[in-house]
PyMOL Python script that loads the backbone (N, CA, C, O; Angstrom):
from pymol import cmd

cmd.read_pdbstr("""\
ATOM      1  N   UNK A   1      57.391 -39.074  11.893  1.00  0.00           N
ATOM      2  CA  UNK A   1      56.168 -38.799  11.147  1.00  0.00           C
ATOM      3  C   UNK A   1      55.864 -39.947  10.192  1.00  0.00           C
ATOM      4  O   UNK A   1      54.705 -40.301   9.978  1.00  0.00           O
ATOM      5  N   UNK A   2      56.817 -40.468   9.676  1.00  0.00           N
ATOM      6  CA  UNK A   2      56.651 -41.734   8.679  1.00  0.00           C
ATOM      7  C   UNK A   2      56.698 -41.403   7.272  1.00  0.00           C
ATOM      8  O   UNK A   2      56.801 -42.303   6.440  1.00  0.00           O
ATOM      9  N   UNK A   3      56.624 -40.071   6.906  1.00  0.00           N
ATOM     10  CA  UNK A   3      56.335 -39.985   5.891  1.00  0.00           C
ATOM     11  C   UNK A   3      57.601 -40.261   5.175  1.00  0.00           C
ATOM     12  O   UNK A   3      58.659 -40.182   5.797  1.00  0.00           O
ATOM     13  N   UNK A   4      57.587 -40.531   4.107  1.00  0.00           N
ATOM     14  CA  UNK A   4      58.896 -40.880   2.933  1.00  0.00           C
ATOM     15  C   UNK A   4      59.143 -39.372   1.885  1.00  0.00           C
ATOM     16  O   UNK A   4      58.459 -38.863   0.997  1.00  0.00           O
ATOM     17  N   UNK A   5      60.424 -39.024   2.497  1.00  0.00           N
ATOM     18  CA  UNK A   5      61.447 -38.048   1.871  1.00  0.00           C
ATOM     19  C   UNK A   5      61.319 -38.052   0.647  1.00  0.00           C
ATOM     20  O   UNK A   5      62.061 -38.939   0.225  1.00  0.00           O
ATOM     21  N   UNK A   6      60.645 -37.421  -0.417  1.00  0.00           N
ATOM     22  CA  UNK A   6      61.320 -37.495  -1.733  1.00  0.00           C
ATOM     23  C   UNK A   6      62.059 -36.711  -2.362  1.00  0.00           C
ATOM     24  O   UNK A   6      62.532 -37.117  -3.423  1.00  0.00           O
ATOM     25  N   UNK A   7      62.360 -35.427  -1.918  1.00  0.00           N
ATOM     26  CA  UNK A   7      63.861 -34.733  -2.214  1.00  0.00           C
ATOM     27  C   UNK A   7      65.004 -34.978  -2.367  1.00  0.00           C
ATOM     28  O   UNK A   7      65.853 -34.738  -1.509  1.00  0.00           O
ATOM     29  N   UNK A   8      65.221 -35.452  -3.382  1.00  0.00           N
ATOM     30  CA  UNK A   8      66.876 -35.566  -3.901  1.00  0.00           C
ATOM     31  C   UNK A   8      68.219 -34.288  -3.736  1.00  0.00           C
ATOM     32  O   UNK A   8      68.422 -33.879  -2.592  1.00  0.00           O
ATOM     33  N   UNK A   9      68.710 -33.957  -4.392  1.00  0.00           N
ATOM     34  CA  UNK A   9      69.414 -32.740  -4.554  1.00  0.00           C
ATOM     35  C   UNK A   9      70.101 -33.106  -6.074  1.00  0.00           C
ATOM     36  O   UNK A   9      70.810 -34.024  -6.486  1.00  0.00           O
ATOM     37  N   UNK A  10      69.474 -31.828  -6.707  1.00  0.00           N
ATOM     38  CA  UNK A  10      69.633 -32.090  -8.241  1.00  0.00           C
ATOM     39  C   UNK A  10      71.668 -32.341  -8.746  1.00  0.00           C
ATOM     40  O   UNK A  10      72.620 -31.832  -8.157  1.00  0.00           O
ATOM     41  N   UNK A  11      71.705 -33.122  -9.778  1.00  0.00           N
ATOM     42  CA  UNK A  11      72.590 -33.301  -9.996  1.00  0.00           C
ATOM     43  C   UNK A  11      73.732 -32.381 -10.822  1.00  0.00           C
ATOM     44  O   UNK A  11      74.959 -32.354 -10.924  1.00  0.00           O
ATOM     45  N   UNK A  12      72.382 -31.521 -11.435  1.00  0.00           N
ATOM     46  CA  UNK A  12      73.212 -30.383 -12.160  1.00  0.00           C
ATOM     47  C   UNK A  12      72.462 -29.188 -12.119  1.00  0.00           C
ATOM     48  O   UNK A  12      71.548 -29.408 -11.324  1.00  0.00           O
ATOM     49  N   UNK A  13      72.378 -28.157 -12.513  1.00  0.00           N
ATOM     50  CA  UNK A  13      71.770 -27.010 -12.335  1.00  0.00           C
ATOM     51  C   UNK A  13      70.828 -27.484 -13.750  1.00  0.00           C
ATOM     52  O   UNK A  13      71.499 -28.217 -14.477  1.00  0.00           O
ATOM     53  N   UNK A  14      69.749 -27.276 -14.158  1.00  0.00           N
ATOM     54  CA  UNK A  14      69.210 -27.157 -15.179  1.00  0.00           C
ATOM     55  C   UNK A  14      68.134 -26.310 -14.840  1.00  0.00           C
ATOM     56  O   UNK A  14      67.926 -25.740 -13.769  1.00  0.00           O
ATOM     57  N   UNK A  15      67.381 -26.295 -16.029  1.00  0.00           N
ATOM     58  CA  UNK A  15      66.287 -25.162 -16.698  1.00  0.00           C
ATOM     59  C   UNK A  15      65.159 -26.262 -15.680  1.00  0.00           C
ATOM     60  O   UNK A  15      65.292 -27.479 -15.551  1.00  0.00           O
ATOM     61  N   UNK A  16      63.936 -25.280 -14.978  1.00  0.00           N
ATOM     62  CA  UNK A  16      62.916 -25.753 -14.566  1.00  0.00           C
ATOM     63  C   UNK A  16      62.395 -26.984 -14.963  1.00  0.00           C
ATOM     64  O   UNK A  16      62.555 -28.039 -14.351  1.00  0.00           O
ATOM     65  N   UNK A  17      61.646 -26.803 -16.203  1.00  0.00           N
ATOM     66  CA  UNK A  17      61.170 -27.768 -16.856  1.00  0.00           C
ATOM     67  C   UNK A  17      62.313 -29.187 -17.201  1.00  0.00           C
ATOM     68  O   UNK A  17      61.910 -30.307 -17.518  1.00  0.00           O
ATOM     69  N   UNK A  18      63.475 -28.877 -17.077  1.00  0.00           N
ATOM     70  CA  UNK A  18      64.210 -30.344 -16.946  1.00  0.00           C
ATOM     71  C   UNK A  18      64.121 -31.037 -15.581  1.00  0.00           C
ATOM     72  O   UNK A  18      64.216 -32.262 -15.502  1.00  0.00           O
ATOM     73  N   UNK A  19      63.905 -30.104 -14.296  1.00  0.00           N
ATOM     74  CA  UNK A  19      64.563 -30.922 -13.068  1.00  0.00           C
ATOM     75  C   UNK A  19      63.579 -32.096 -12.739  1.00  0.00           C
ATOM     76  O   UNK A  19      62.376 -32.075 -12.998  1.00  0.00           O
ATOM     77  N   UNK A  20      64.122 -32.927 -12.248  1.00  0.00           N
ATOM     78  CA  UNK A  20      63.276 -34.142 -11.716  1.00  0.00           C
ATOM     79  C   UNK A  20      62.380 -33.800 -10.195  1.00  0.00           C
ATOM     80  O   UNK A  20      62.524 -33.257  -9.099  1.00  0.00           O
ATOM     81  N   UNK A  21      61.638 -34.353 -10.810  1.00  0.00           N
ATOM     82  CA  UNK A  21      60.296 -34.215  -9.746  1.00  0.00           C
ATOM     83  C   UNK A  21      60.665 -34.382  -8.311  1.00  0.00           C
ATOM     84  O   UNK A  21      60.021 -34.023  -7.326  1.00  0.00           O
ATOM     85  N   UNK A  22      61.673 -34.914  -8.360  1.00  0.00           N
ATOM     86  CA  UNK A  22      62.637 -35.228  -6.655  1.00  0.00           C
ATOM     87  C   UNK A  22      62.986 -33.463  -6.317  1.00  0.00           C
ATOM     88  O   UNK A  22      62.808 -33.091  -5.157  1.00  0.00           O
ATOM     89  N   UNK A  23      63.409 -32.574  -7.221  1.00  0.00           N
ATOM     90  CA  UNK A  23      63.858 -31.656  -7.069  1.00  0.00           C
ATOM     91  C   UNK A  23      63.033 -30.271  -6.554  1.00  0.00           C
ATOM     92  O   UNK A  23      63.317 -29.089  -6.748  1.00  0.00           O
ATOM     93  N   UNK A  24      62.109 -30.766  -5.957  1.00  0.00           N
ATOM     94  CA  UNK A  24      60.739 -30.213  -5.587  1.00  0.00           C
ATOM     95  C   UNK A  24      60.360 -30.281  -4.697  1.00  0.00           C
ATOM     96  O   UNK A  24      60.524 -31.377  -4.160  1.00  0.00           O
ATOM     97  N   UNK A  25      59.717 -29.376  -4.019  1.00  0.00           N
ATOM     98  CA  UNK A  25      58.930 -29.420  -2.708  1.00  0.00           C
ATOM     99  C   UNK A  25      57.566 -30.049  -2.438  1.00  0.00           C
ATOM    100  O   UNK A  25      57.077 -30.588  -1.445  1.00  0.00           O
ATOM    101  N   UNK A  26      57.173 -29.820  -3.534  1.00  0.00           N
ATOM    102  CA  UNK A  26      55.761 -30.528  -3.836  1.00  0.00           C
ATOM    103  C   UNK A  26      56.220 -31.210  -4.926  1.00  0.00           C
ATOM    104  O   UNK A  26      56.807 -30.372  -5.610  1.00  0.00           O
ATOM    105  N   UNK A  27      56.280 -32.484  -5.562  1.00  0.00           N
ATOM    106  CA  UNK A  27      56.802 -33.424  -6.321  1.00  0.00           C
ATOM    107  C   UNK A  27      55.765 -33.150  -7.667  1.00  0.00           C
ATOM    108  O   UNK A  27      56.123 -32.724  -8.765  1.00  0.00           O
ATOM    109  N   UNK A  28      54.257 -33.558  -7.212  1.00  0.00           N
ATOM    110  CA  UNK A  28      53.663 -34.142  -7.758  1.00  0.00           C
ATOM    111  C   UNK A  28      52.821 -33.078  -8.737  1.00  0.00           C
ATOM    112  O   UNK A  28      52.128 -33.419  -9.696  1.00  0.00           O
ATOM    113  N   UNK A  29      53.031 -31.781  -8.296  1.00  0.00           N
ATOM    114  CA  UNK A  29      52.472 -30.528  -8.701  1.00  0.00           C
ATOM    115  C   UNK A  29      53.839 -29.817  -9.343  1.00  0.00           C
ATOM    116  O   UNK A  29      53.655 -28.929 -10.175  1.00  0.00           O
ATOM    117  N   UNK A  30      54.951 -30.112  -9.048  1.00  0.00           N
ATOM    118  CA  UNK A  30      56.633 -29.641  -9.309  1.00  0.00           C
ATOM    119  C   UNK A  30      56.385 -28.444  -9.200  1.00  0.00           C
ATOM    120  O   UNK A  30      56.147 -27.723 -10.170  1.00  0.00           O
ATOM    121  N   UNK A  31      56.414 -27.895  -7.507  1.00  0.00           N
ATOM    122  CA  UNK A  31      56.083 -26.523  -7.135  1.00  0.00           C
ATOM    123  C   UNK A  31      57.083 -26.743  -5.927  1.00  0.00           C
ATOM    124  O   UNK A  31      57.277 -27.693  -5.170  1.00  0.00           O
ATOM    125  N   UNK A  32      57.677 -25.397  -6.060  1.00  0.00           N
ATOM    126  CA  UNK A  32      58.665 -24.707  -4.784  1.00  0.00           C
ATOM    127  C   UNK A  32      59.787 -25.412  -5.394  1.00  0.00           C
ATOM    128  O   UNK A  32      59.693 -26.523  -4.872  1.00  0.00           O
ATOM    129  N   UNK A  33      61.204 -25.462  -6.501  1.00  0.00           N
ATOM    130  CA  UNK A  33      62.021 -25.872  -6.404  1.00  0.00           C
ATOM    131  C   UNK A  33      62.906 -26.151  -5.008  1.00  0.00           C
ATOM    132  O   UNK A  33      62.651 -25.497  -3.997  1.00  0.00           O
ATOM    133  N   UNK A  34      63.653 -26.869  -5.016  1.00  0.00           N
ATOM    134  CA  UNK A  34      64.399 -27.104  -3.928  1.00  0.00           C
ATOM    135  C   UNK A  34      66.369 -26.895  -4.290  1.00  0.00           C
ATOM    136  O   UNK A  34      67.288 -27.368  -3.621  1.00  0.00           O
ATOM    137  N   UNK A  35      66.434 -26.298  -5.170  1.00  0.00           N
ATOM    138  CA  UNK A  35      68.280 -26.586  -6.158  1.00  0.00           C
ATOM    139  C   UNK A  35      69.535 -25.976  -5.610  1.00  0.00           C
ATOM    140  O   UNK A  35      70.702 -26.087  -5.985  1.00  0.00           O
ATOM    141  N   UNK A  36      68.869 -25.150  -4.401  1.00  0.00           N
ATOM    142  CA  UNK A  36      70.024 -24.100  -3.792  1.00  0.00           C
ATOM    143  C   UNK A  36      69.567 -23.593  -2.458  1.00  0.00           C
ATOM    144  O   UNK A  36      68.547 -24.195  -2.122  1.00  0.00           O
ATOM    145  N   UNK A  37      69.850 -22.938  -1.808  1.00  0.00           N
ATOM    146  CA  UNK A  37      69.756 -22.529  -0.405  1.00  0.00           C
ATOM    147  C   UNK A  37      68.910 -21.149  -1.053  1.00  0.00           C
ATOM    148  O   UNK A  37      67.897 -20.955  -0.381  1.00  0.00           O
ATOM    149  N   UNK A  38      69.021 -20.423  -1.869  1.00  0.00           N
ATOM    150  CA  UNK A  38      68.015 -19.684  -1.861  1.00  0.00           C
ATOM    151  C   UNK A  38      66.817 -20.300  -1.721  1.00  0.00           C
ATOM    152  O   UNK A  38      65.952 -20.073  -0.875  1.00  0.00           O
ATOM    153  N   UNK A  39      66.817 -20.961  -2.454  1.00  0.00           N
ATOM    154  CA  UNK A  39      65.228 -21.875  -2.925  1.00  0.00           C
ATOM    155  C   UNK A  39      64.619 -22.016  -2.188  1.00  0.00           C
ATOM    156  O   UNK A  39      63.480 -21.551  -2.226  1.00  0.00           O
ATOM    157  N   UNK A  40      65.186 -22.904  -0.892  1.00  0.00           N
ATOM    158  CA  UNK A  40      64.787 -23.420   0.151  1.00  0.00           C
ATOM    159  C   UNK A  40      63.992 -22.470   0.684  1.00  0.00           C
ATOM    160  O   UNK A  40      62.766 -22.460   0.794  1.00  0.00           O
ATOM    161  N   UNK A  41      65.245 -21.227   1.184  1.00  0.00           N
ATOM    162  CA  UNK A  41      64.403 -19.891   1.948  1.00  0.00           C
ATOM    163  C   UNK A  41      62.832 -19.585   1.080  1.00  0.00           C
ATOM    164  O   UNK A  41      61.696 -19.452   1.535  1.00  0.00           O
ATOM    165  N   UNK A  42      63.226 -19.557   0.004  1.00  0.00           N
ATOM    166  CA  UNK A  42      61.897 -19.086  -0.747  1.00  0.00           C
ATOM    167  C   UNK A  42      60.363 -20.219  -0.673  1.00  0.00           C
ATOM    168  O   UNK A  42      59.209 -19.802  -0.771  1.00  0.00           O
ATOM    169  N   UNK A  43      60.762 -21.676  -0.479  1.00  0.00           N
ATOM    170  CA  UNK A  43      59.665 -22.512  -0.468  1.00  0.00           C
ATOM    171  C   UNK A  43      59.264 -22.397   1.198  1.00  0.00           C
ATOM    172  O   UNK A  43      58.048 -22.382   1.389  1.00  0.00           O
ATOM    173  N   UNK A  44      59.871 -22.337   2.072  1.00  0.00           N
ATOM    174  CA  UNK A  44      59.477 -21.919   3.326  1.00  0.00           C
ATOM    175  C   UNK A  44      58.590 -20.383   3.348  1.00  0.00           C
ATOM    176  O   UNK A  44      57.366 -20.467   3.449  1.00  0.00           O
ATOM    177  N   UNK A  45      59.147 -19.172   3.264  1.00  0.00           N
ATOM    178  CA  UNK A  45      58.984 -18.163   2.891  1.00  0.00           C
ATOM    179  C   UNK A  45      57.553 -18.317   1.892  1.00  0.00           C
ATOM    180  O   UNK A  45      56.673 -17.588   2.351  1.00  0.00           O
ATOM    181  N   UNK A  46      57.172 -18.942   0.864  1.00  0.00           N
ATOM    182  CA  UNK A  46      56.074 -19.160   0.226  1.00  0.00           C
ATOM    183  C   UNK A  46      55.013 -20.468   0.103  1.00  0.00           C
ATOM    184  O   UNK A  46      54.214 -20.822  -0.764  1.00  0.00           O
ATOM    185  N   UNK A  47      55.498 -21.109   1.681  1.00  0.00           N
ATOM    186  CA  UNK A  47      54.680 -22.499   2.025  1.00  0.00           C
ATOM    187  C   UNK A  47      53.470 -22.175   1.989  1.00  0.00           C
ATOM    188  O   UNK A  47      52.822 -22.854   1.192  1.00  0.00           O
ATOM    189  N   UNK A  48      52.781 -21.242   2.654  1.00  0.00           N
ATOM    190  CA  UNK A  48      51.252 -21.144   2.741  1.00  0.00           C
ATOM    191  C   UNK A  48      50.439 -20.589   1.422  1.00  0.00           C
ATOM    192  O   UNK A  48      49.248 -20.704   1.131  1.00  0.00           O
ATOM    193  N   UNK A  49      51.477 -19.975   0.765  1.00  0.00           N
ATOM    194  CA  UNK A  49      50.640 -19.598  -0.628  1.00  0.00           C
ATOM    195  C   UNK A  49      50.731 -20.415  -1.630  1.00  0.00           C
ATOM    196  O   UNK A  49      50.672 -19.857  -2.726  1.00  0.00           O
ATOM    197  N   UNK A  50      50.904 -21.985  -1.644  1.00  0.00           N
ATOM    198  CA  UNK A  50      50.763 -22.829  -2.448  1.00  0.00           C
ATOM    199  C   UNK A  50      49.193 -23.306  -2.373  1.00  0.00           C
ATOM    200  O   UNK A  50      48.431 -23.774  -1.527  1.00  0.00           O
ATOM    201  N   UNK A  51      49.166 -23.011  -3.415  1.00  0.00           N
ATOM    202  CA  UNK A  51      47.331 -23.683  -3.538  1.00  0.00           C
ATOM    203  C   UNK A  51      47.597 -25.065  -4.643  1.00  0.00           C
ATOM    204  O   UNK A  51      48.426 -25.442  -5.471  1.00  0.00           O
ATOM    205  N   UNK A  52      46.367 -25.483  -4.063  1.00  0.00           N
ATOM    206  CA  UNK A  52      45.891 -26.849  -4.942  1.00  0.00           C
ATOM    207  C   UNK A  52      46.369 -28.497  -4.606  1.00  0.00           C
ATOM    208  O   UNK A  52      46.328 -29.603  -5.144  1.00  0.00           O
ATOM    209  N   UNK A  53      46.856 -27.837  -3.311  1.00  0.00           N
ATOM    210  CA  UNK A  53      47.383 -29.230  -2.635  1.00  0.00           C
ATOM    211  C   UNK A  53      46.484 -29.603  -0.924  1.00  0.00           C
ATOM    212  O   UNK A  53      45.848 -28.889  -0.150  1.00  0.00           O
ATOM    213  N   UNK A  54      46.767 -30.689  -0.926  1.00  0.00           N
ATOM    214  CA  UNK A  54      46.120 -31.786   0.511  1.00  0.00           C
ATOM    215  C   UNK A  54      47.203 -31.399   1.378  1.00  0.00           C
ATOM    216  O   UNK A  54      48.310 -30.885   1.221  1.00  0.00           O
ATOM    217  N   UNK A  55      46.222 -31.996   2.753  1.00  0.00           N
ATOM    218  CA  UNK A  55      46.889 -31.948   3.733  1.00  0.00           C
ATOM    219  C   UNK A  55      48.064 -32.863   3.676  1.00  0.00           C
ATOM    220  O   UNK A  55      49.076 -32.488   4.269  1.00  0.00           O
ATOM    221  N   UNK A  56      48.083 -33.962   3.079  1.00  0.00           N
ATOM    222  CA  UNK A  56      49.028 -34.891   2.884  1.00  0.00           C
ATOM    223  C   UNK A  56      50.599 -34.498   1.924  1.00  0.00           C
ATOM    224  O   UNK A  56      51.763 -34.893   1.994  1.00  0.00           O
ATOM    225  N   UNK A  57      49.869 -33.548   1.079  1.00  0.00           N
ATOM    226  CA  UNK A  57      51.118 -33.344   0.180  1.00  0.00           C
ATOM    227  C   UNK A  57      51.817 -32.201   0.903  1.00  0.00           C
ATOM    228  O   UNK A  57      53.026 -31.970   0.901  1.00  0.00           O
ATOM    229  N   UNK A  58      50.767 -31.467   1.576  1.00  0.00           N
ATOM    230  CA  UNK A  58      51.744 -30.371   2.345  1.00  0.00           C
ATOM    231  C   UNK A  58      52.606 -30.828   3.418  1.00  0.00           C
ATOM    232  O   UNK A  58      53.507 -30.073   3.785  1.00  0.00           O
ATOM    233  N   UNK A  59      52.412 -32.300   4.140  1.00  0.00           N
ATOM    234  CA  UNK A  59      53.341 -32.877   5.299  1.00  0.00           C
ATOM    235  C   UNK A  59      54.410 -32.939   4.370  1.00  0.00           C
ATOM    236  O   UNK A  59      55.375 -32.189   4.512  1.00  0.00           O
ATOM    237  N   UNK A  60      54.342 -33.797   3.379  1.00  0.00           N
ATOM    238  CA  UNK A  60      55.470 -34.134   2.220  1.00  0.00           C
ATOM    239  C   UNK A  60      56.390 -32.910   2.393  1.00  0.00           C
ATOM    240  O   UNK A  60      57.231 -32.729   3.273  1.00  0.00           O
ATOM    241  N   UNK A  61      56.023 -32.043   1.279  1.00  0.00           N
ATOM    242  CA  UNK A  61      56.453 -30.818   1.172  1.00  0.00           C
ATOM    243  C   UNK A  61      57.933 -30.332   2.390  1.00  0.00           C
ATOM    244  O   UNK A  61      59.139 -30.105   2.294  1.00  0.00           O
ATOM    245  N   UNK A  62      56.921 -30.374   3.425  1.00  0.00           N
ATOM    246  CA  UNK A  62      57.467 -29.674   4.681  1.00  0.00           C
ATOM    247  C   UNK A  62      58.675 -31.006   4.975  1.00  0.00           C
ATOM    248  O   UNK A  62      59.794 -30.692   5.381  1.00  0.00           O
ATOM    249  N   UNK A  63      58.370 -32.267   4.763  1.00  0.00           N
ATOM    250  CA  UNK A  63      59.458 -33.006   5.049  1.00  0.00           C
ATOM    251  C   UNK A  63      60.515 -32.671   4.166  1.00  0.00           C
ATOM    252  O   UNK A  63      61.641 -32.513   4.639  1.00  0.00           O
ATOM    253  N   UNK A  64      60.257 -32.500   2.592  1.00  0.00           N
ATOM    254  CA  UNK A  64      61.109 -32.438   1.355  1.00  0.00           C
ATOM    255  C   UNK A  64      61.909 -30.782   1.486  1.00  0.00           C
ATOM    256  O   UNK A  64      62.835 -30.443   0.750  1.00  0.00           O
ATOM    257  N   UNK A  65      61.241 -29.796   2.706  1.00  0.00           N
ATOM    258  CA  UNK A  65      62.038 -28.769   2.692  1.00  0.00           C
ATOM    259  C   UNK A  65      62.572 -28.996   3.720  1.00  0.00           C
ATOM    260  O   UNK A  65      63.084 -27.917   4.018  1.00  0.00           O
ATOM    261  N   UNK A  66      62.850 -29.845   4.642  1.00  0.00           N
ATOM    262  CA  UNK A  66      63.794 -29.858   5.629  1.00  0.00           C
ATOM    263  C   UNK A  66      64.675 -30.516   5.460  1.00  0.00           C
ATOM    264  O   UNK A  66      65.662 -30.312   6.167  1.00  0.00           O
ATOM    265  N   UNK A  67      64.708 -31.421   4.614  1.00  0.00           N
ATOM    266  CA  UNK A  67      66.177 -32.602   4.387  1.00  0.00           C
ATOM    267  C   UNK A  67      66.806 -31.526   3.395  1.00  0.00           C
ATOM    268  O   UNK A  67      68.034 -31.446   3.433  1.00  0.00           O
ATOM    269  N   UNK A  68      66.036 -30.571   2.391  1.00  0.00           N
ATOM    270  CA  UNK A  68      67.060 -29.646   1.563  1.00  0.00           C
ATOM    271  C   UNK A  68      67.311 -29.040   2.281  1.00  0.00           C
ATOM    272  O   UNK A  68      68.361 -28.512   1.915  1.00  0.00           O
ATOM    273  N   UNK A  69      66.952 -28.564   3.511  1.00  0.00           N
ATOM    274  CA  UNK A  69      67.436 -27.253   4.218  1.00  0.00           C
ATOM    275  C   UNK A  69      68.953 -28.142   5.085  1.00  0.00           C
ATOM    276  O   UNK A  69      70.078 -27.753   5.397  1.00  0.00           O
ATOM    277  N   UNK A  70      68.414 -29.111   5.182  1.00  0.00           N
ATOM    278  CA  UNK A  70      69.634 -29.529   6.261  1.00  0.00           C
ATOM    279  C   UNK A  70      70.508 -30.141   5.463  1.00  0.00           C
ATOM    280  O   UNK A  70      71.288 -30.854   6.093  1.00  0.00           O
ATOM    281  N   UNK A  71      70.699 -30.125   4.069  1.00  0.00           N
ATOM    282  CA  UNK A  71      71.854 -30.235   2.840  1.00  0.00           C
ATOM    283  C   UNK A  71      72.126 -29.217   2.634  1.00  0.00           C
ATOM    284  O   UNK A  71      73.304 -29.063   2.310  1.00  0.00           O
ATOM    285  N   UNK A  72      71.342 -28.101   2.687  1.00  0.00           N
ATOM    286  CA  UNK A  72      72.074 -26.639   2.734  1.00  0.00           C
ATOM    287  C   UNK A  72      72.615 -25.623   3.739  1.00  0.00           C
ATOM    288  O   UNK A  72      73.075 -24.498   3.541  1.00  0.00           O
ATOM    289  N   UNK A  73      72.402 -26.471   5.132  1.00  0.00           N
ATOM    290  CA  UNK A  73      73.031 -25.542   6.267  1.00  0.00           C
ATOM    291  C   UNK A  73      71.837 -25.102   6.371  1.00  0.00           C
ATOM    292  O   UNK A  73      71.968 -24.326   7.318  1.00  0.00           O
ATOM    293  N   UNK A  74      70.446 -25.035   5.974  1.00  0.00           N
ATOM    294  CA  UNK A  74      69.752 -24.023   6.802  1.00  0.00           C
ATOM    295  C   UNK A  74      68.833 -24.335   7.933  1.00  0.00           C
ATOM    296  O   UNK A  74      68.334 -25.453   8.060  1.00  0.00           O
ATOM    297  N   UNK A  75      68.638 -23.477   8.648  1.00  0.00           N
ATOM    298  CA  UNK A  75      67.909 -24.260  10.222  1.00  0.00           C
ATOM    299  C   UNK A  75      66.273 -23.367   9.825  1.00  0.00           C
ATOM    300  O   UNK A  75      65.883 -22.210   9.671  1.00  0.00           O
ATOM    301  N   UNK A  76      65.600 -25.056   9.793  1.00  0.00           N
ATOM    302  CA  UNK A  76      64.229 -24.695  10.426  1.00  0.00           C
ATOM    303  C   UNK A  76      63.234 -24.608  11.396  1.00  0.00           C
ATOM    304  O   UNK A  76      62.802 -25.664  11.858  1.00  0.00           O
ATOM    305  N   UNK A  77      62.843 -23.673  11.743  1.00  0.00           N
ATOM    306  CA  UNK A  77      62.985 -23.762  13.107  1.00  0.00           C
ATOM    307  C   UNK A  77      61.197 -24.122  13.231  1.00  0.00           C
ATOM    308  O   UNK A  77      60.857 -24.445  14.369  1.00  0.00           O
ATOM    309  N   UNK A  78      60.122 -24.090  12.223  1.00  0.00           N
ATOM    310  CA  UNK A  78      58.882 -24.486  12.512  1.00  0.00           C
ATOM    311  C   UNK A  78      59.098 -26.381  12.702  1.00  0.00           C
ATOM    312  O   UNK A  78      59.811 -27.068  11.971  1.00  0.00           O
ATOM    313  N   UNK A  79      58.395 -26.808  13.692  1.00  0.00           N
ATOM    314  CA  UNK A  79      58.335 -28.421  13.922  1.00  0.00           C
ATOM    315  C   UNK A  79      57.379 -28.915  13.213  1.00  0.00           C
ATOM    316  O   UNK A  79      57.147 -30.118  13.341  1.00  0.00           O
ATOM    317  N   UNK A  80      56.411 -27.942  12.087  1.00  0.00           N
ATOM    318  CA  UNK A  80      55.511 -29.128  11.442  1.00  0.00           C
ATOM    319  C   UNK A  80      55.116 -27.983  10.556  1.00  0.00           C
ATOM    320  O   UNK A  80      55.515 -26.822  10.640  1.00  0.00           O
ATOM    321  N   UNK A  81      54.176 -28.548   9.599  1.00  0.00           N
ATOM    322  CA  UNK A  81      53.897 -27.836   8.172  1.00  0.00           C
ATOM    323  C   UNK A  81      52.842 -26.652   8.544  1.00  0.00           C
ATOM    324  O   UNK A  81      52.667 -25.515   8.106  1.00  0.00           O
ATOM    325  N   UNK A  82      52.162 -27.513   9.649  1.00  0.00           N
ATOM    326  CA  UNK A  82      51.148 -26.286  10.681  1.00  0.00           C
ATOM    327  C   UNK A  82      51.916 -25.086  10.646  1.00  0.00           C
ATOM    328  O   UNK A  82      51.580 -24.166   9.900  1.00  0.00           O
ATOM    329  N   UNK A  83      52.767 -25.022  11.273  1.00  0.00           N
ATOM    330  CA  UNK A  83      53.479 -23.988  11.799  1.00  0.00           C
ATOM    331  C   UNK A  83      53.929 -22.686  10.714  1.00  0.00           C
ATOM    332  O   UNK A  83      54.219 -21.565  11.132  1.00  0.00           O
ATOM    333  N   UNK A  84      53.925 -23.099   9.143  1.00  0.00           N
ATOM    334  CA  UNK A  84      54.423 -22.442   7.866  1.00  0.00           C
ATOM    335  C   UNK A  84      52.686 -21.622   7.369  1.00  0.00           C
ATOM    336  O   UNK A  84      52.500 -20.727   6.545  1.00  0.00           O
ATOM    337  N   UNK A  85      51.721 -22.309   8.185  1.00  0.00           N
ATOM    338  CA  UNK A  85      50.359 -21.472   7.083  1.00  0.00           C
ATOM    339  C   UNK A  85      49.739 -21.006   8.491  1.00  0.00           C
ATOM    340  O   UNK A  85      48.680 -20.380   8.499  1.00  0.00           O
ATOM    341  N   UNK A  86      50.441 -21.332   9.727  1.00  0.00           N
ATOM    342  CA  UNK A  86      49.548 -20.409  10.699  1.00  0.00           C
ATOM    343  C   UNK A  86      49.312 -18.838   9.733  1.00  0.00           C
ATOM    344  O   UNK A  86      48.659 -17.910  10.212  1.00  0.00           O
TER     345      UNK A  86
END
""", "prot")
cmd.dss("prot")
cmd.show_as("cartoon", "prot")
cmd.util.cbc("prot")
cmd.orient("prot")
């Protein structure tokens, strides 16, 4: 896809408002944490009800929840961000 990963995996557990914008599904809006395998389930689970974002930030997104999912063991099984707001 080309797009560039920006999901990190946070270094410590902290309070929302501390985590770095890497620690996010949407970076730039710091929406859908990414800090644990719950999370993950939950930003998948609540991909289509994110409002206020582009088609572009939602590819992001969907890239930034699959490199956390595949640091957390979890399998996703949609192949594109399409597939989360059918």
């Amino acid at each position: 896809m080309g797009m560039e990963i920006t999901w990190r995996p946070p270094q410590a557990r902290a309070s929302r408002a501390a985590l770095p914008a890497s620690a996010f599904a949407f970076p730039r809006e710091r929406k859908e944490p990414l800090v644990d395998a719950a999370h993950v389930r939950s930003a998948i689970a609540r991909f289509s009800r994110v409002s206020g974002v582009n088609d572009r930030e939602r590819a992001l997104a969907f890239e930034n929840i699959r490199a956390a999912a595949a640091h957390y063991g979890i399998a996703v099984h949609a192949g594109s961000w399409h597939d989360l707001v059918g």
